[in-house]
Legacy VTK file of the C-alpha trace (Angstrom):
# vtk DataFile Version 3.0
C-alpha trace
ASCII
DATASET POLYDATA
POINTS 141 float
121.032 133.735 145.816
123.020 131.867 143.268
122.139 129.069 143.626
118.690 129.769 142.548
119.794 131.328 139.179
119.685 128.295 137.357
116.478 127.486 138.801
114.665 131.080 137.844
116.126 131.153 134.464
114.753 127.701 133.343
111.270 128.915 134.818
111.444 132.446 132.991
112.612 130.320 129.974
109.711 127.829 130.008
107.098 130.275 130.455
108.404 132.386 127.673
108.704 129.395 125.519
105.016 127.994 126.712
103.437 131.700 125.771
105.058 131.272 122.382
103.950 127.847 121.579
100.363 128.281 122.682
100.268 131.894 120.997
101.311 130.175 117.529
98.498 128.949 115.119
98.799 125.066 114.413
99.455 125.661 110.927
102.738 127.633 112.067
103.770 124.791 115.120
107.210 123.611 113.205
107.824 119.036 112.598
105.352 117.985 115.814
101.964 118.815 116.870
101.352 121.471 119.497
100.528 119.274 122.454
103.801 117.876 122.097
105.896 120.480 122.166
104.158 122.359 125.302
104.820 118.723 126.742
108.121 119.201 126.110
108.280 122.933 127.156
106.827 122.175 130.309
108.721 118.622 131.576
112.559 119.159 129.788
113.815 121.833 131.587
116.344 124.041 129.391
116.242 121.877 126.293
112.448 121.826 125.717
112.025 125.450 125.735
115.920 126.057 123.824
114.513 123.594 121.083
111.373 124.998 120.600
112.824 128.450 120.456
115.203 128.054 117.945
112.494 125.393 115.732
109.928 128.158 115.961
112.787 131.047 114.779
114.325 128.508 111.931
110.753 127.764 110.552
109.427 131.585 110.506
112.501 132.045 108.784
111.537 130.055 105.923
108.383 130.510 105.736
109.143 134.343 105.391
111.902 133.573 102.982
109.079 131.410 100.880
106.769 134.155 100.488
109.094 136.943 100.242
108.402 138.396 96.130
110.532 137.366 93.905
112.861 139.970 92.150
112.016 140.764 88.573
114.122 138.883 85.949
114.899 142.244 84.666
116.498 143.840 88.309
114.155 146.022 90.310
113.696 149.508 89.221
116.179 152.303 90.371
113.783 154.707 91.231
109.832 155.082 91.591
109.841 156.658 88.287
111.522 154.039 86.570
109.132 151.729 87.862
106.102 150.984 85.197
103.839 149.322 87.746
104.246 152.701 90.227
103.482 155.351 87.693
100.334 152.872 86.833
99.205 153.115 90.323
99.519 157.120 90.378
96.568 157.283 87.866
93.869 156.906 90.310
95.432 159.890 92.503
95.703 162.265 89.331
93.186 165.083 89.687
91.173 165.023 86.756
90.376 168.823 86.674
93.816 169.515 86.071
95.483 167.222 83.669
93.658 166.666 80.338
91.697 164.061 78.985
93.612 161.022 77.115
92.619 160.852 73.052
90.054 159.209 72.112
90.816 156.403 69.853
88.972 157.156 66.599
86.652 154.378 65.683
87.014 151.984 63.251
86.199 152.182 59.778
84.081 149.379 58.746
85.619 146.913 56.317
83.870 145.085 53.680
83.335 141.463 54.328
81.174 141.179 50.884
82.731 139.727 47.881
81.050 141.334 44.968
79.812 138.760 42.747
81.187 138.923 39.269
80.848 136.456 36.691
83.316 133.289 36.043
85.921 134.456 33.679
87.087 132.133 30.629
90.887 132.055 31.390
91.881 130.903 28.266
90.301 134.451 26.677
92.919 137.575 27.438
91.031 140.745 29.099
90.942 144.434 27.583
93.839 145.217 29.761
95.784 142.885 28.611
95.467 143.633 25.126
96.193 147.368 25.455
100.173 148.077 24.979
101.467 150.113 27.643
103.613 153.327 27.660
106.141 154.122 29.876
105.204 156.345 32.340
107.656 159.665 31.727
105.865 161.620 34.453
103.915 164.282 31.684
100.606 164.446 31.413
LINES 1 142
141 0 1 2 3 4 5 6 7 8 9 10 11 12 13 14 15 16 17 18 19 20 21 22 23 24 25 26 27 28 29 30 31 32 33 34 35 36 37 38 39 40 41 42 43 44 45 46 47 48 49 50 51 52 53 54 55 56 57 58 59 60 61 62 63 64 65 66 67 68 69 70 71 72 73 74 75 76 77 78 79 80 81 82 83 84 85 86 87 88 89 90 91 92 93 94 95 96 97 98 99 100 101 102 103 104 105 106 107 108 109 110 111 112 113 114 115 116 117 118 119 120 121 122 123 124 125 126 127 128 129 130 131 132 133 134 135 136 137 138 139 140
């Protein structure tokens, strides 16, 4: 009976190794192209199926470690309500019934564009105002 250990773990390895391979997309199939590794799986006992294994493990590692988010530059948020982008998403759950309605903004007041057209101005001639002395203002009428 022990003497067929070696022998029935190398076949449960294989076929657990050959499942994997031919269940992974060919995007996914770490360094060589499928049919080579299920070559390998199938005719290098032990190391075929050990390699592929721990290629398959290393490279869903990294891929999972390359699309993982990225932290904020600021540090995450303590709690839910810290967090801007959470109470954002909330607003579609909020019953509108029971909370009231956000202000209006109050519309704008139109500006004038127009520049009134007033005649050219001799500046060598001083204007009424400027003729007129002034009085300090004392604060009585």
């Amino acid at each position: 009976m022990v003497r067929f250990l070696p022998f029935l773990i190398s076949l449960v390895l294989s076929v657990y190794a050959l499942f994997s391979c031919i269940q992974t997309r060919d995007e996914d199939v770490p360094y060589l192209p499928k049919l080579v590794w299920i070559v390998l799986i199938v005719f290098v006992p032990f190391v075929g199926p050990i390699v592929w294994l721990l290629m398959s493990r290393t490279e869903a590692a990294r891929r999972d470690r390359a699309a993982a988010p990225k932290p904020k530059p600021g540090g995450r948020p303590v709690a839910p309500d810290d967090d801007p982008d959470f109470l954002a998403s909330l607003d579609r759950y909020r019953d509108p019934r029971t909370t009231a309605p956000p202000p209006e903004p109050e519309p704008e007041k139109p500006t004038e564009d127009r520049v009134e057209d007033k005649p050219a101005e001799d500046d060598t001639k001083p204007t009424d105002a400027e003729d007129a002395p002034t009085e300090p203002d004392d604060g009585k009428p």
